[in-house]
C-alpha positions as CSV (number, residue, x, y, z in Angstrom):
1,X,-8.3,4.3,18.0
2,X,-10.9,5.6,15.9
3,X,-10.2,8.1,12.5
4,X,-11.5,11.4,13.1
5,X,-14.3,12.1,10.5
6,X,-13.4,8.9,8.7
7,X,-16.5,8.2,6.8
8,X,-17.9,12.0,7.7
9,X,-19.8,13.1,4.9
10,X,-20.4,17.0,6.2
11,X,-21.2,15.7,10.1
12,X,-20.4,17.6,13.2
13,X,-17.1,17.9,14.2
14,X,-16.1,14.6,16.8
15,X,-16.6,15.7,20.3
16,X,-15.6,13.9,23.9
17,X,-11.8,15.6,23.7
18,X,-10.2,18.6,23.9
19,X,-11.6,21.4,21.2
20,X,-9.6,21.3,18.1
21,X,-10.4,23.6,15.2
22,X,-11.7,22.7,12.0
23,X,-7.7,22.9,10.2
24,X,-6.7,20.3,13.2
25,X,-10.0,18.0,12.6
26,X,-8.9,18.2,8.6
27,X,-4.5,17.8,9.3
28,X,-5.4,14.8,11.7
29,X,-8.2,12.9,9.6
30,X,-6.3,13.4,6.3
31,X,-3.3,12.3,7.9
32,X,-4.6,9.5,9.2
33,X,-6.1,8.1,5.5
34,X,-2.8,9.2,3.9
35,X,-0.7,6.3,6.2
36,X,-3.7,3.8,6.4
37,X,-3.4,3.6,2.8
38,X,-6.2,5.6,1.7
39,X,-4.4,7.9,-0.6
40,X,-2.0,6.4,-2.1
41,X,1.8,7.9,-3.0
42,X,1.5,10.1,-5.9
43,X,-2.5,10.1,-5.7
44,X,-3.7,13.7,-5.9
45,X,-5.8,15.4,-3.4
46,X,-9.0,17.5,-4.6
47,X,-9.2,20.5,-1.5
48,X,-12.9,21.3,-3.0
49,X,-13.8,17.2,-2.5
50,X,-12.2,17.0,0.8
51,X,-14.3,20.1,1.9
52,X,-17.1,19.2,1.2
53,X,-16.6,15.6,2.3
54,X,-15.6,16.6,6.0
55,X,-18.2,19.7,6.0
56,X,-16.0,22.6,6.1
57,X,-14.6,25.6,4.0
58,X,-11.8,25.7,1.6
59,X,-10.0,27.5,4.2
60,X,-9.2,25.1,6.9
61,X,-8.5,22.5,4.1
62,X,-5.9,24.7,3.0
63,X,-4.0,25.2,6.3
64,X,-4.0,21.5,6.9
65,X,-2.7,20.9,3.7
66,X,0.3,23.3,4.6
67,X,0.8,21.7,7.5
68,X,1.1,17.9,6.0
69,X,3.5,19.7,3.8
70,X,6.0,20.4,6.7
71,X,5.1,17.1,7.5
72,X,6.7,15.3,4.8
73,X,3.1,13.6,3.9
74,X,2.1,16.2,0.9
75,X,3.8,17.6,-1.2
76,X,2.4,20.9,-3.8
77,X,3.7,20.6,-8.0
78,X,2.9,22.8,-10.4
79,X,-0.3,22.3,-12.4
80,X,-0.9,19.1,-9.9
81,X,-1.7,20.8,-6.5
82,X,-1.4,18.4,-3.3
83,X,0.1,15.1,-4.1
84,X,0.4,12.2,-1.3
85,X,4.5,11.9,-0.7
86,X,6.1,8.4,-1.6
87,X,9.2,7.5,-0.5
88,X,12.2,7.0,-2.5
89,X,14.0,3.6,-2.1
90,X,17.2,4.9,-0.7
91,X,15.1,6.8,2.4
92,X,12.8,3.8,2.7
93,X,16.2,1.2,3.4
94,X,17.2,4.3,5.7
95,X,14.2,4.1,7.6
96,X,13.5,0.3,7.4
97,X,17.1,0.7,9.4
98,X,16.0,3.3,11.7
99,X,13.1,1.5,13.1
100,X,14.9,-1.8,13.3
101,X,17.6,0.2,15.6
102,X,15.5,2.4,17.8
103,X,12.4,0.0,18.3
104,X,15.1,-2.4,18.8
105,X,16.2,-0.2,21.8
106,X,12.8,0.3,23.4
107,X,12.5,-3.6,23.6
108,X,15.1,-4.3,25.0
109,X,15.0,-1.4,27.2
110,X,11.5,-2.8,28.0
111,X,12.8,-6.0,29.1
112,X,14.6,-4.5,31.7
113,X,11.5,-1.9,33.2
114,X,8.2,-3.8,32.3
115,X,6.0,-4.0,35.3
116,X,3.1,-7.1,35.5
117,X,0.4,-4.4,34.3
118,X,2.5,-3.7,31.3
119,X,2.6,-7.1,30.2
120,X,-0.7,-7.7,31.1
121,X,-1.3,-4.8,28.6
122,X,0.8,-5.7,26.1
123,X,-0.8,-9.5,26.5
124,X,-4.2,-8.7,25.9
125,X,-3.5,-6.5,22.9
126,X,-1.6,-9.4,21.7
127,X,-4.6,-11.7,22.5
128,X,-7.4,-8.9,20.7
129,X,-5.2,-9.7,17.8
130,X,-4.9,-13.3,17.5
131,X,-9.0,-13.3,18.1
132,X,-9.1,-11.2,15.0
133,X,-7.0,-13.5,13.2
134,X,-9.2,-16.7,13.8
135,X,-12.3,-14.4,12.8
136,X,-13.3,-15.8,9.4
137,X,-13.9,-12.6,8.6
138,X,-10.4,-11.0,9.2
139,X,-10.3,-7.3,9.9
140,X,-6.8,-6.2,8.5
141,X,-7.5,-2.7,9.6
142,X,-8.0,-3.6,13.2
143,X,-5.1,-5.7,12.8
144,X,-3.0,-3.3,11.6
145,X,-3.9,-1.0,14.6
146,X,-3.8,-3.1,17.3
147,X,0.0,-3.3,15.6
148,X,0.8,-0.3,15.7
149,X,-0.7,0.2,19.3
150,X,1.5,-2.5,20.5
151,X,4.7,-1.6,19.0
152,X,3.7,2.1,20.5
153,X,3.6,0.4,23.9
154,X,6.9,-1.4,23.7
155,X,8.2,1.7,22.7
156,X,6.1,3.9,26.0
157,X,7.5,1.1,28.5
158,X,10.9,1.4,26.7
159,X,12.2,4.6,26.4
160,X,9.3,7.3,28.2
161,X,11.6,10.4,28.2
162,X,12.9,10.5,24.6
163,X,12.3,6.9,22.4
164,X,8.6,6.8,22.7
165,X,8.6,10.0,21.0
166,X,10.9,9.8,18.4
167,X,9.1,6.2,17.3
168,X,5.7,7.5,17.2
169,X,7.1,10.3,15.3
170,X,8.7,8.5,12.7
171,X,5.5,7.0,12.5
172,X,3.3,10.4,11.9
173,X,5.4,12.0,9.9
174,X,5.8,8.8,7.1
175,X,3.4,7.3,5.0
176,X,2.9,3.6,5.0
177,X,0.7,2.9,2.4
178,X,1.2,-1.4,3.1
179,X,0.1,-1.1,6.4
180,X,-3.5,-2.3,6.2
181,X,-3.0,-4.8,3.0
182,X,0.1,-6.6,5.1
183,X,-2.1,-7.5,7.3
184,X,-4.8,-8.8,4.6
185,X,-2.3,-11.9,3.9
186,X,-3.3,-14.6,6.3
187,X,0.7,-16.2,6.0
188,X,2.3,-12.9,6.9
189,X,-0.3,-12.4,9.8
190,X,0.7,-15.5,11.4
191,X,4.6,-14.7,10.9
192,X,4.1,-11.3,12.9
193,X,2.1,-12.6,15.4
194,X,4.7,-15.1,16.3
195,X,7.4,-12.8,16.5
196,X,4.8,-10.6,18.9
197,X,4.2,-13.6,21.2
198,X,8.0,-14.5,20.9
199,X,9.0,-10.5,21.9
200,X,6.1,-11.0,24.8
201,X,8.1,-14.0,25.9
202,X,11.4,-12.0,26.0
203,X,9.9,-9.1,28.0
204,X,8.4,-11.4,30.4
205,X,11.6,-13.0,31.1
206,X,13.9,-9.6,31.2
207,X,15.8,-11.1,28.3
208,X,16.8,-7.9,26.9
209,X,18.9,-9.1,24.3
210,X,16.7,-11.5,22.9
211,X,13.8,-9.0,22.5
212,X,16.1,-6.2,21.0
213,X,17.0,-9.1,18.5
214,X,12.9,-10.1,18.2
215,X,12.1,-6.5,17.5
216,X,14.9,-5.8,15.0
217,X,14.3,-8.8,12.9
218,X,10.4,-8.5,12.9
219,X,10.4,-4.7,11.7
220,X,13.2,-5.3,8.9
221,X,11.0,-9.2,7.6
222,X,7.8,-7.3,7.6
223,X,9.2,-4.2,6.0
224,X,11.1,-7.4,3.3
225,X,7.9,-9.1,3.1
226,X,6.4,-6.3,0.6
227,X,6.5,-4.4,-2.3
228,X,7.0,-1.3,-0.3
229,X,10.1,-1.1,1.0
230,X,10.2,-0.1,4.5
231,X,6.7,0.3,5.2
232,X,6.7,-2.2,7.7
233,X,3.5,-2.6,10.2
């Protein structure tokens, strides 16, 4: 999945979707360098920068901002203006717990409703990302989002009416600032990509338990693993 206007410097707005106007282009490029680490928790965000940088007035910067408020992502203090949001260490434990649980669900859910060209999915993203990691020159941010487009499947084949949802919205609406740099470490990268192929294993053999147990253990180890807790991949 590509970054809207990552790397813009006063372009055209992306084309090939739906129209979205320029506050939407700002809200979902921002967002998307707030939890790919690009601005950090705490880091400060110049509006008259970002304009300029993504070719648009002050104006749709400011609405955006607003909305990543309500978001949870910035948050406004006095004589500092838009600061990325960190999370405390008592709401990273609770959410380090709420992704083991529901993503938990969806697996084994999945286990129980995966067709052959669900696997098959889930295989070859699986497969993308262990090409990646024998590539001598290892790209942690396609890693990263290859994860996070694999747990998002598990999650679609899981629970379509209501868990898909909620995961991918725990995921929007929380910075994780350790999500490319997890995947930077070649040791950690080999640890999640055997408990992907070991989940893979699971699903393919309608084991339900044994992939809720997989998916539990693999969110809370890589959410252990760092210096962030709960950020997880």
């Amino acid at each position: 999945m590509s970054v809207p206007g990552n790397g813009n410097q006063g372009g055209p707005l992306p084309t090939g979707g739906p129209p979205r106007s320029k506050a939407e282009y700002v809200h979902e490029t921002l967002r998307q360098e707030i939890v790919n680490g690009v601005h950090p928790p705490g880091g400060s965000i110049n509006q008259e920068e970002l304009a300029t940088r993504l070719g648009v007035s002050i104006t749709p910067v400011r609405e955006a901002l607003r909305r990543l408020e309500s978001d949870g992502l910035i948050t406004y203090r006095t004589h500092r203006g838009a600061t990325v949001s960190g999370l405390g260490a008592e709401a990273a434990v609770e959410l380090r717990m709420l992704r083991a649980v529901v993503e938990g669900l969806t697996a084994r859910l999945a286990a129980q409703r995966i067709t052959r060209d669900q696997l098959a999915e889930l295989t070859a993203v699986h497969e993308r990302m262990l090409a990646l990691d024998r590539n001598q020159d290892q790209d942690a941010q396609a890693l990263a989002e290859d994860s996070r487009v694999f747990h998002q499947l598990v999650a679609d084949i899981g629970g379509p009416a209501f868990l898909s949802g909620h995961v991918q919205a725990i995921r929007r609406n929380n910075p994780i600032p350790e999500l490319v740099s997890r995947w930077k470490d070649p040791a950690k990268v080999r640890v999640y990509l055997e408990a992907h192929s070991r989940l893979l294993q699971a699903l393919a053999e309608g084991d339900g338990a044994t992939a809720e147990r997989v998916m539990a253990e693999h969110i809370q180890l890589s959410a252990e693993s760092g210096t962030a807790v709960g950020a997880g991949h």
